[in-house]
N, C-alpha and C positions, 0 to 999 in steps of 0.2 A: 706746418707752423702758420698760426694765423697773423696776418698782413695787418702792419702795422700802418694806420694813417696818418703818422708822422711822416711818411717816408714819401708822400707825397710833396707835390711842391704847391703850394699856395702863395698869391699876389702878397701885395703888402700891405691890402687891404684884409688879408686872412680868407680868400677867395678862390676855387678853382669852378673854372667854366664844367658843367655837365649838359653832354647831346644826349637827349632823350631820346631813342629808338623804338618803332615797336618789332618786337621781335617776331612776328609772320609777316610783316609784309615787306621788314627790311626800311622803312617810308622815317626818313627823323620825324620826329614830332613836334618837337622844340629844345631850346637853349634856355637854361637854369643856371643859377650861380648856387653853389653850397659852401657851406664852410664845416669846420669840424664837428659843429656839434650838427648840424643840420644830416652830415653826411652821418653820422654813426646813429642820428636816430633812422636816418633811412633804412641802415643795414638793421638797426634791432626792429622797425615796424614789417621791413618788406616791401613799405610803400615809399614815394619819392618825397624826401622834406627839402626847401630850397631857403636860400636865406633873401629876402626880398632886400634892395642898395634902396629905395625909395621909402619904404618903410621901415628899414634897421630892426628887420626882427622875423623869426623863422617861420614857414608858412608850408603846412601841410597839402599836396596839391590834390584836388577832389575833396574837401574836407569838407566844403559846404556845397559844392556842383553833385557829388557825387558821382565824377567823372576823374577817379582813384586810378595811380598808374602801379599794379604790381609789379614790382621789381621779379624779373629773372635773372639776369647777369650784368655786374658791373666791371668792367675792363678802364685801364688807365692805358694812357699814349706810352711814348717810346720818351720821352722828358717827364713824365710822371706829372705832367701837370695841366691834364683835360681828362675830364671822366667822360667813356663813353654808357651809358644804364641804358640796357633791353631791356622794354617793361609790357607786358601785355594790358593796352588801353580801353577804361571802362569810358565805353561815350567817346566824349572828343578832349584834344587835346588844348584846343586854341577858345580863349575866352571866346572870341565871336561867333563860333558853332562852328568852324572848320576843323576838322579831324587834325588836322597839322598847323602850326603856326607859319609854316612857310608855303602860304598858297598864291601867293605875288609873283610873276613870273617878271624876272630884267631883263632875259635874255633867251631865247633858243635857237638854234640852229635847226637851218632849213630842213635836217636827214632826220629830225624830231621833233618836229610840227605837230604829228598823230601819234608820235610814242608814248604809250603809256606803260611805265614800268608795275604799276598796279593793275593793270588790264585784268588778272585772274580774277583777285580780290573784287574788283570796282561791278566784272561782269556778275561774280557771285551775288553779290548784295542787289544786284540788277535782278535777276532771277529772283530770287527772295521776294523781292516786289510786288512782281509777276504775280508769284502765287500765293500770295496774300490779296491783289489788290489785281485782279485782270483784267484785260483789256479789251475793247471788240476791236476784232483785226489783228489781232498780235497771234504771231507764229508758238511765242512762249507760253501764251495764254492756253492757246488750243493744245499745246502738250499737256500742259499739266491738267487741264479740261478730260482730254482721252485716257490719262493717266497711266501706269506703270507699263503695260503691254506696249503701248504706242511707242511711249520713251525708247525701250529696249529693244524694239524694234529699229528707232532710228540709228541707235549705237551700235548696229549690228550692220547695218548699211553702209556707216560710214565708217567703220571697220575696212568692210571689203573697199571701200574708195582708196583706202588708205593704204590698203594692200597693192591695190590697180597702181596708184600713182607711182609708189614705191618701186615696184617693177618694171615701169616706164621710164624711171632712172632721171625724172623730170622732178628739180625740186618747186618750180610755182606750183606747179599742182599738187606735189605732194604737201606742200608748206598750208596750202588753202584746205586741203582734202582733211591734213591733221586738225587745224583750226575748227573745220565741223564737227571733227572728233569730241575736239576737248569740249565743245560748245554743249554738245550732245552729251558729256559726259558731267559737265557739270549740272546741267538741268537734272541729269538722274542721282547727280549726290544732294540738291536741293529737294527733289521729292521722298529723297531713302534720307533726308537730312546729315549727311555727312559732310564736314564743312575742309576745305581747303586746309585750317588747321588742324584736321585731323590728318590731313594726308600727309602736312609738312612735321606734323609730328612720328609717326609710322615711316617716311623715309628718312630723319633723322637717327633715329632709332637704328635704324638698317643698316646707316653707313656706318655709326659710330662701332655697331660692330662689323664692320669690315676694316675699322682702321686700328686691328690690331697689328704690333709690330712682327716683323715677319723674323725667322731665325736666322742670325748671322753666320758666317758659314764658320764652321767646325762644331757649332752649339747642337749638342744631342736632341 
């Protein structure tokens, strides 16, 4: 049965807040407000429509950026009154050229100084770079210079580190030795151009069929 949006809860202003997400990298993107009509033209376009409080009037986002968020999945909270919308983001998402509208930091803690939950992503597009754009002196440069043999070689190498580390029951080195791994592995999805969301689509795939329900016990 399809989901009525009545059943939603909206302000008194005729309002519910919407977190834009994107859906590979997990990263919000930004906070939108829609209203009824804003929200069911989103569901009939695909793409996200917000209702702008300073202008009183509905605004298609990308419409003239050309930096359009396709809607993949929209979810509502546990009070039905905050929409969460996964969108996969053309361009960016923040008027100023920041991919995210929340790139201001207020606060970190000392233990995530250097933490980057994007690190796959951020390395990826770093590579990209590389081999589009190379550098004298760059370690990156010089793989993709020597090209496929070289790369597969080094995947191969740090394979067996990974092996070595693992068996030495050490997890710093096994933690560092992996790290070469994946570095080395993503260089070879950037040259064979296979992108992270390829991977995260192929293991979603994967699990969803592993989460089939399992037989309860007497069920033939």
């Amino acid at each position: 049965m399809a989901f009525d949006i009545n059943e939603l809860t909206f302000d008194e202003q005729g309002l519910i807040p919407a977190i834009i997400q994107d859906i590979y990298s997990g990263k919000v993107l930004m906070l939108g407000y829609m209203n009824k009509e804003s929200l069911t033209k989103t569901l009939e376009t695909k793409t996200t429509w917000f209702y702008s409080r300073s202008r009183q009037k509905l605004w298609n986002k990308g419409e003239t950026s050309g930096h359009i968020q396709d809607v993949k999945q929209i979810q509502y909270d546990c009070d039905r009154d905050t929409l969460l919308i996964q969108v996969e983001q053309k361009g960016v998402a923040c008027h100023t050229g920041e991919r995210s509208c929340f790139f201001r930091n207020l606060y970190t803690h000392q233990d995530y100084e250097t933490y980057n939950p994007d690190i796959v992503s951020d390395l990826y597009q770093y590579l990209l770079n590389r081999k589009v754009n190379p550098e004298e002196g760059s370690y990156t440069s010089y793989l993709f210079r020597e090209g496929l043999d070289k790369i597969l070689k080094k995947v191969g190498e740090e394979t067996s580190e990974v092996i070595i580390g693992a068996k030495n029951h050490d997890k710093n080195e096994l933690t560092y030795e992996l790290s070469d791994l994946i570095y080395h592995s993503l260089v070879l999805m950037v040259e064979q151009g296979v992108s992270p969301k390829d991977l995260k689509k192929e293991l979603s795939k994967r699990h969803a069929g592993n989460q089939k329900p399992s037989k309860t016990e007497g069920e033939e």
